[in-house]
TORFITOR-410142 format. One record per residue (C-alpha): x negated, y, z. Coordinates in steps of 0.2 Angstrom, whole numbers, padded with zeros to 4 digits, always signed. Layout:
BEGIN
XYZ
...
% end
This chain:
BEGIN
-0108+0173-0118
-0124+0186-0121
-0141+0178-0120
-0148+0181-0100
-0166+0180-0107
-0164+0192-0121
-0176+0207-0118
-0177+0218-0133
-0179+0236-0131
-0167+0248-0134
-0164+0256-0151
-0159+0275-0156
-0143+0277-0165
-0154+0289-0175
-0169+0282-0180
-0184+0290-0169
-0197+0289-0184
-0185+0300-0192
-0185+0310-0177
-0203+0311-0176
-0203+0316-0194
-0189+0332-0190
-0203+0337-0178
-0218+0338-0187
-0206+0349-0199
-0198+0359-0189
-0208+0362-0175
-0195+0350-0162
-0202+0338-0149
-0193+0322-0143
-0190+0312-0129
-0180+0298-0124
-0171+0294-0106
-0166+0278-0099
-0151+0278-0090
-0159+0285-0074
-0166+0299-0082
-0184+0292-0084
-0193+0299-0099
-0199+0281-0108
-0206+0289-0122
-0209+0307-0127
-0218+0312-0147
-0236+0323-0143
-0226+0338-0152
-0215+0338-0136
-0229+0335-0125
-0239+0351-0131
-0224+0362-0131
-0222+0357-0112
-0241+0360-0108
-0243+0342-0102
-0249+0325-0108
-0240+0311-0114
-0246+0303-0099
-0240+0315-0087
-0224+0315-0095
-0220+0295-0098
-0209+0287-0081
-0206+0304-0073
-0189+0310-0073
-0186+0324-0084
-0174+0336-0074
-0184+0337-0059
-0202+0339-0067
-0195+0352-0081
-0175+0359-0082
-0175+0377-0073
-0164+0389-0072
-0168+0405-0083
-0176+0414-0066
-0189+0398-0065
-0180+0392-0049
-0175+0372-0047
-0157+0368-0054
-0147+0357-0045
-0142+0341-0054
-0124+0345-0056
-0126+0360-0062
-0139+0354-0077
-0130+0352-0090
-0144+0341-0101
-0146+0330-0087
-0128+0324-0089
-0133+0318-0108
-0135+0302-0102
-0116+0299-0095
-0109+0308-0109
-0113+0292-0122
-0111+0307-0136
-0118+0320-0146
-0122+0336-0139
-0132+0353-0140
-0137+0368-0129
-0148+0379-0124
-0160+0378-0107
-0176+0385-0098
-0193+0369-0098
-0205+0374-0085
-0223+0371-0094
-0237+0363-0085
-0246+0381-0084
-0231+0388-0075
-0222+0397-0090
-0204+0397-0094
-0198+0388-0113
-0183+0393-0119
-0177+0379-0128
-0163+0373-0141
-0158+0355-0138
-0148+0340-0147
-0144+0325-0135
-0139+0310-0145
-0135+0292-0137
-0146+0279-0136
-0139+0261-0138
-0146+0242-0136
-0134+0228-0143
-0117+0241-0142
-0120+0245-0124
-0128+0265-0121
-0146+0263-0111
-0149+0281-0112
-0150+0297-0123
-0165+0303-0133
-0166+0322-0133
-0174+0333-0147
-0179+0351-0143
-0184+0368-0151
-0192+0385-0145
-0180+0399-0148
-0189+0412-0157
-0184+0431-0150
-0173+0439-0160
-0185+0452-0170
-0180+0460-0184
-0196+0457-0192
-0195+0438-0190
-0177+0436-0197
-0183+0426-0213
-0191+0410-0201
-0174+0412-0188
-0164+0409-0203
-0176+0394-0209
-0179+0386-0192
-0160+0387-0189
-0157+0380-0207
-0168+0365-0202
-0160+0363-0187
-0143+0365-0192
-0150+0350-0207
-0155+0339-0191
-0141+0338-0184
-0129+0336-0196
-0140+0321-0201
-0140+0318-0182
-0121+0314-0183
-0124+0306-0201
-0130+0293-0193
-0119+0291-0180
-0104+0293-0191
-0113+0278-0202
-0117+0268-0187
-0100+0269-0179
-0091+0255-0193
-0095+0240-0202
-0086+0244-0218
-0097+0252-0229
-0081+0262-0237
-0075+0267-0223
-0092+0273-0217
-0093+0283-0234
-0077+0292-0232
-0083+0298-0216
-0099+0304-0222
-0090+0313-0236
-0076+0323-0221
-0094+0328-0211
-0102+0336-0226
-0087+0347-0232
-0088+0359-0228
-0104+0359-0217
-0115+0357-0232
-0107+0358-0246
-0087+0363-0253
-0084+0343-0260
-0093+0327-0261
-0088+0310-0270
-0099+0294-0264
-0095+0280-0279
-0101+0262-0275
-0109+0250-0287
-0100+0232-0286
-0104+0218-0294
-0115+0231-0306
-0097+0241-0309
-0095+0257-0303
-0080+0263-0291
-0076+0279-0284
-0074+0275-0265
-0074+0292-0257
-0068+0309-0260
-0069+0327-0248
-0064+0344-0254
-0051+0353-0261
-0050+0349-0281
-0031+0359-0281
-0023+0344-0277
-0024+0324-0269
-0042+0314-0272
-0032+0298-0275
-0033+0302-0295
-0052+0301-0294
-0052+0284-0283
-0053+0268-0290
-0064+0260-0303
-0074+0269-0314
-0082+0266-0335
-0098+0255-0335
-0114+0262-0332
-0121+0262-0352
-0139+0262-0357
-0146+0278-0364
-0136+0292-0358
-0143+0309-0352
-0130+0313-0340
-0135+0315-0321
-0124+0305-0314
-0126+0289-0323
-0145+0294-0325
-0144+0291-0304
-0133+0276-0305
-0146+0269-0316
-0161+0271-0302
-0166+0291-0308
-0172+0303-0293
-0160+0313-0286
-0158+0330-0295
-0153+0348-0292
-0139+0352-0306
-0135+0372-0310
-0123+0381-0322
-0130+0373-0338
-0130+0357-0332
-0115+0357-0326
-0108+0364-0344
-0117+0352-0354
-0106+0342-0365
-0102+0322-0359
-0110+0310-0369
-0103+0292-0361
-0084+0292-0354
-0092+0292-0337
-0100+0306-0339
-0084+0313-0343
-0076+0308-0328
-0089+0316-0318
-0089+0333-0332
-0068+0332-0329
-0072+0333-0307
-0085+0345-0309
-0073+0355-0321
-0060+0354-0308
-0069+0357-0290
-0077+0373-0300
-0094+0369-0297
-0107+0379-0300
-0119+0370-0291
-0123+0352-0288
-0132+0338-0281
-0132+0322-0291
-0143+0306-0276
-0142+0288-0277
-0139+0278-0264
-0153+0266-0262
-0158+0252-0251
-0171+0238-0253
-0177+0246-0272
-0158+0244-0276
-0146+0257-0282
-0131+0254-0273
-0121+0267-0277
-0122+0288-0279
-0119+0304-0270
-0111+0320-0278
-0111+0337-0268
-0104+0352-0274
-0105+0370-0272
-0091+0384-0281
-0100+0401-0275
-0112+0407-0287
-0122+0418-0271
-0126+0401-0264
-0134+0387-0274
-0143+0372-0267
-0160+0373-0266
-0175+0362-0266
-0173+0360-0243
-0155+0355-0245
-0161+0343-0260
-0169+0336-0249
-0157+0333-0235
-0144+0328-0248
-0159+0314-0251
-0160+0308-0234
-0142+0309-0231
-0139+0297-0247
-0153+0286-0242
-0146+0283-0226
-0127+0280-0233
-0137+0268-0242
-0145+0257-0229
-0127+0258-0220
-0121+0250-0236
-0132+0236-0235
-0131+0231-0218
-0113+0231-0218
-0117+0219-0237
-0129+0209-0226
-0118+0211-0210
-0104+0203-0221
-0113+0190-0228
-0123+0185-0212
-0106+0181-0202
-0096+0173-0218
-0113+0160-0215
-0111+0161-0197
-0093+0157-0195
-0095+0144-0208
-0107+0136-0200
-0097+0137-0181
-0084+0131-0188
-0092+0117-0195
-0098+0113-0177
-0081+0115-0170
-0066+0100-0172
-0050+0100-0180
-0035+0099-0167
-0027+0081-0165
-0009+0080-0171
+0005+0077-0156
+0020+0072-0157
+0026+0083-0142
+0014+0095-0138
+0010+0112-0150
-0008+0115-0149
-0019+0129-0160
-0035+0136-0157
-0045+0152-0165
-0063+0157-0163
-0072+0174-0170
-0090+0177-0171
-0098+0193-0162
-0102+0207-0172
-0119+0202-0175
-0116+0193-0190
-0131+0183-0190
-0129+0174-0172
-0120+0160-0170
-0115+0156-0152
-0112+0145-0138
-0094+0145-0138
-0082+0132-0142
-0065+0122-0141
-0059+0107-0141
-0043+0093-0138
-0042+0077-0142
-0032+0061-0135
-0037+0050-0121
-0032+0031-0121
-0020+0032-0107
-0011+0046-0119
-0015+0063-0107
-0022+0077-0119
-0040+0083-0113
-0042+0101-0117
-0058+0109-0114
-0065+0126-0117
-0086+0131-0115
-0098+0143-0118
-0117+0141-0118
-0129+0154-0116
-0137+0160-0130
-0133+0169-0149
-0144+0158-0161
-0143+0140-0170
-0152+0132-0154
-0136+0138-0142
-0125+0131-0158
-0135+0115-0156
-0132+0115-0138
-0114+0115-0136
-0112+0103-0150
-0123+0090-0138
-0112+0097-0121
-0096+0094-0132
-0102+0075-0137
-0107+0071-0120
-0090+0075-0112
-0078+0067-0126
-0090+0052-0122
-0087+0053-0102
-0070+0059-0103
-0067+0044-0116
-0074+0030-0105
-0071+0033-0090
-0052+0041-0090
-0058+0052-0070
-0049+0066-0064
-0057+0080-0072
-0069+0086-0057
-0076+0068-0057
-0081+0070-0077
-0087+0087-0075
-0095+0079-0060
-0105+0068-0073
-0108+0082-0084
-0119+0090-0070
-0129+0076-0069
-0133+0069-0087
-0137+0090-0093
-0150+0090-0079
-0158+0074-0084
-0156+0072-0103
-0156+0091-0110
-0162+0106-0110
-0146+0117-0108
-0148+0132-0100
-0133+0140-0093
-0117+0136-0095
-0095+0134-0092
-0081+0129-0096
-0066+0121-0091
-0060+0104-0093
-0042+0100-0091
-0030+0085-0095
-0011+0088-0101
-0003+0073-0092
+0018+0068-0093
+0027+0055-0103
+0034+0060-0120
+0051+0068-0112
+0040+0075-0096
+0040+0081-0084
+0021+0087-0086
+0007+0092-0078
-0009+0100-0078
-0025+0092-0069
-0041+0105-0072
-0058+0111-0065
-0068+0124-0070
-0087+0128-0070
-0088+0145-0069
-0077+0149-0083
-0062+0162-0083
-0045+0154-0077
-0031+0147-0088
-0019+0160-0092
-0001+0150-0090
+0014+0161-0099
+0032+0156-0096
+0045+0156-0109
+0056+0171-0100
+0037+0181-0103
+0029+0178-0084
+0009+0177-0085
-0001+0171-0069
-0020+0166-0070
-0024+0148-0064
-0036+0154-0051
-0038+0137-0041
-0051+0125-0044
-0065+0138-0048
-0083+0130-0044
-0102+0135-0050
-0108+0133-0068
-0113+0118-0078
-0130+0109-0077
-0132+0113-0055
-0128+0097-0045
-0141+0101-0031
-0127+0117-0027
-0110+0111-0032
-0107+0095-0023
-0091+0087-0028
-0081+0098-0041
-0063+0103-0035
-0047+0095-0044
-0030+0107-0045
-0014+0103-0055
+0001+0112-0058
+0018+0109-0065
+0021+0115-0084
+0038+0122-0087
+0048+0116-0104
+0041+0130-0117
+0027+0135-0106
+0011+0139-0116
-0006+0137-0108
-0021+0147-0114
-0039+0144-0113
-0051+0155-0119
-0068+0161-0119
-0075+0177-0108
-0077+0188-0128
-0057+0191-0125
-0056+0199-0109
-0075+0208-0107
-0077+0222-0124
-0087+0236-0125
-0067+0244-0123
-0063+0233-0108
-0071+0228-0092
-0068+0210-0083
-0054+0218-0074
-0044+0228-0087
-0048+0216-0098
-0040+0203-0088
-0026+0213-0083
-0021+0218-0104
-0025+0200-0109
-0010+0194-0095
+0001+0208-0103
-0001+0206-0122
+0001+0185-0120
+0016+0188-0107
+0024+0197-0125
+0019+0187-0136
+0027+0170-0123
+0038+0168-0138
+0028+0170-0153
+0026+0152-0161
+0009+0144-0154
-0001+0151-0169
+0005+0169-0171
+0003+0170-0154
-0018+0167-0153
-0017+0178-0167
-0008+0191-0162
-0020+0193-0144
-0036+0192-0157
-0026+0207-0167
-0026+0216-0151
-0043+0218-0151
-0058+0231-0157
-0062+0226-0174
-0080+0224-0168
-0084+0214-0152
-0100+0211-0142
-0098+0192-0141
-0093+0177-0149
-0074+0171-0144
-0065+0152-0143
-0047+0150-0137
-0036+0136-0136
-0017+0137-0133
-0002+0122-0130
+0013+0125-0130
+0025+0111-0121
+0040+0106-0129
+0059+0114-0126
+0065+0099-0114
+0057+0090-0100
+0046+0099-0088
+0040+0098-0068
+0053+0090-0058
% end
């Protein structure tokens, strides 16, 4: 369940001091829109260009102070083709007419990009350039502006390409398809791992498949000259020419890299480590075959900044990795081991959000009651941090010690529960649903269930037949001054029948609403009916994006193949 209280402010897919930067160079002023329009913050190189303060600018919405058509008249908003940046959640570039505070028109160039806060688009933040008339006498600085801007936004959609996955391979091979052939004829990304180095990455046409150069690589030795283990080793990045390029190998990864260079006939190259945190993480090999069109000492430097940020993506995806190994450790830790039944099949999964560091509220759990029914019980408590970890682990003690001693119907036990969290913690929001597997060995069974403001059970039928358990639905957890007695239901469990309980991460994606998650959830478990108990939590977790917004807990039983309802 995300955090209610959690107020941090929206961040750039692309980084806005990197923006700024880009401004100062090439003459570009930026802004960025919140969802509405609003101008929430705009750079002083904007501000001059539009003949207005920052004041001026900061809170009004940017279409109706600013967007004109070329004549200077007002442009509807469906016709404004920058003021629908913030629906379209993408990158994008145009061209457009700013009214300045004196009254004159700006032609201007612009590059939208989305604008994101914890996966979910707030906005868009918009980058803009004067176009400069097309005189013949100013050619050389149309050509350098539109170089620079043509840099900016490839390292626009650089970001986005690295931003978009968690695997920092994956990210890399990306990368390598954005720059060829926008930048350069072929690139190679190779990754250091444990200090060995692998080539991860490969774009271009070499006359032939890259799988030949993929895969693990020589050492990085001492001593050697050659630029790529030169870069490997920490060295700056470094503009390579003909002679370079024709200098003989001295270490057998040098020849490696002589042998690609040989074969993508490069006559010019650029040799960047991939840095993050005073680390060399790996390097960065662009490579151009026409001798009329070397890299120069600009594109050195975009080819730094592109490598510097593959870099960073690297590590947070290292850190990323690590962070959630120690926060899935850790929950589960927290969480119980299943008791073993003699009749009943019972398995339960849970999968950490995609902030790897967070560990979160929710949890599962089963276990025995003395007059033999099966409590089941699935929760979630507000919060992604060790406090909300904390927190569930005291909600889930509390109600194995109710549920234990007094043996109540399941409304009268979360009826309790409502009670002793106002008086003896500090636990802010909360649900879940508590529910009791009751039958003799042979059945028939039943299930008895409340809920505090948790999503329903999802009860699948052997023949494949899904229906929510929609009954018993009261407020959430912790509110006895508004609930008043909490609602029982049962319902008769059918021989091979498998009852699911889960947390609200496997129906509500940044993919799927509530509604069209509930609706693919019913589908994929009324498939699955079948599956053994296990592969089927797996196979609706397998169903899902690889990265989700929130934490999620399920719990399935399946009943046995005879008995059942009367």
């Amino acid at each position: 369940m995300p955090d209610p209280s959690s107020g941090e402010p929206a961040a750039a897919v692309v980084s806005v001091e990197f923006l700024r930067e880009m401004s100062e160079s090439v003459g570009a002023g930026i802004y960025v829109l919140d969802g509405v329009g609003r101008i929430t913050s705009v750079s002083a190189r904007a501000a001059e260009m539009l003949g207005r303060t920052v004041a001026q600018l900061e809170g009004v919405g940017a279409h109706g102070l600013f967007h004109r058509r070329r004549d200077g008249s007002r442009m509807p908003y469906a016709e404004c083709e920058l003021a629908r940046v913030i629906t379209q959640g993408r990158l994008a570039t145009g061209t457009a007419y700013f009214l300045r505070g004196d009254g004159e028109l700006l032609p201007v160039s612009w590059t939208s990009l989305p604008v994101h806060r914890e996966g979910h688009r707030t906005g868009a933040a918009v980058v803009f350039t004067s176009r400069p008339r097309p005189l013949a006498g100013k050619a050389p600085e149309v050509r350098e502006l539109t170089g620079r801007t043509a840099g900016l936004s490839m390292v626009a959609d650089a970001t986005t390409v690295l931003a978009s996955t968690l695997d920092a391979d994956k990210a890399l091979r990306r990368l390598a398809r954005l720059v060829v052939p926008r930048f350069a004829e072929w690139a190679v990304f190779v990754r250091l791992a444990a200090g060995l180095p692998h080539c991860v990455a490969v774009a271009g046409d070499a006359g032939g498949s890259p799988a030949p150069w993929l895969g693990p690589l020589p050492p990085v030795p001492d001593g050697s000259l050659h630029p790529l283990v030169r870069v490997l080793r920490g060295a700056p990045a470094m503009l390579l020419g003909p002679e370079d390029i024709a200098s003989p190998p001295d270490t057998e990864l040098a020849a490696w890299q002589e042998e690609m260079l040989r074969s993508f006939g490069t006559v010019s190259a650029i040799a960047a480590p991939l840095t993050a945190r005073h680390q060399v993480l790996g390097s960065l090999t662009l490579g151009r075959t026409d001798p009329a069109k070397p890299f120069d000492a600009r594109e050195l430097a975009l080819a730094v900044d592109l490598a510097r940020r593959a870099g960073l993506a690297m590590d947070n995806a290292r850190l990323f990795s690590q962070q959630r190994d120690i926060a899935e450790t850790m929950q589960r830790h927290l969480l119980t081991d299943l008791p073993e039944h003699g009749v009943l099949q019972l398995a339960a999964r849970y999968r950490p959000a995609a902030a790897g560091s967070q560990i979160g509220g929710d949890w599962y759990d089963a276990f025995p009651l003395p007059d033999d029914a099966m409590a089941l019980v699935i929760g979630d408590i507000a919060g992604h941090d060790m406090q909300a970890a904390a927190r569930m682990a005291q909600v889930r003690s509390m109600l194995r010690t109710l549920a234990w001693e007094h043996q109540e119907p399941p409304g009268l036990i979360v009826g309790r529960m409502d009670g002793a969290l106002e008086r003896l913690t500090d636990t802010p929001l909360a649900t879940l649903v508590y529910a009791r597997v009751e039958g003799p060995a042979r059945g028939p069974w039943q299930l008895n269930w409340t809920s505090a403001g948790h999503p329903p059970p999802l009860l699948v039928s052997r023949d494949g037949s899904a229906r929510y358990l929609d009954q018993g639905h009261g407020p959430f957890l912790g509110l006895p001054e508004l609930v008043g007695p909490r609602t029982d239901c049962t319902e008769p469990l059918l021989p091979s029948s498998t009852l699911l309980l889960y947390t609200d991460g496997l129906v509500e994606t940044h993919v799927d609403h509530l509604d069209a998650g509930m609706r693919r959830l019913r589908l994929q478990a009324a498939a699955l009916a079948r599956a053994p108990v296990g592969e089927f939590c797996d196979g609706l977790l397998a169903r899902l994006p690889d990265v989700t917004d929130d934490d999620i807990a399920l719990l399935a039983v399946r009943l046995p193949e005879t008995g059942g309802s009367a």
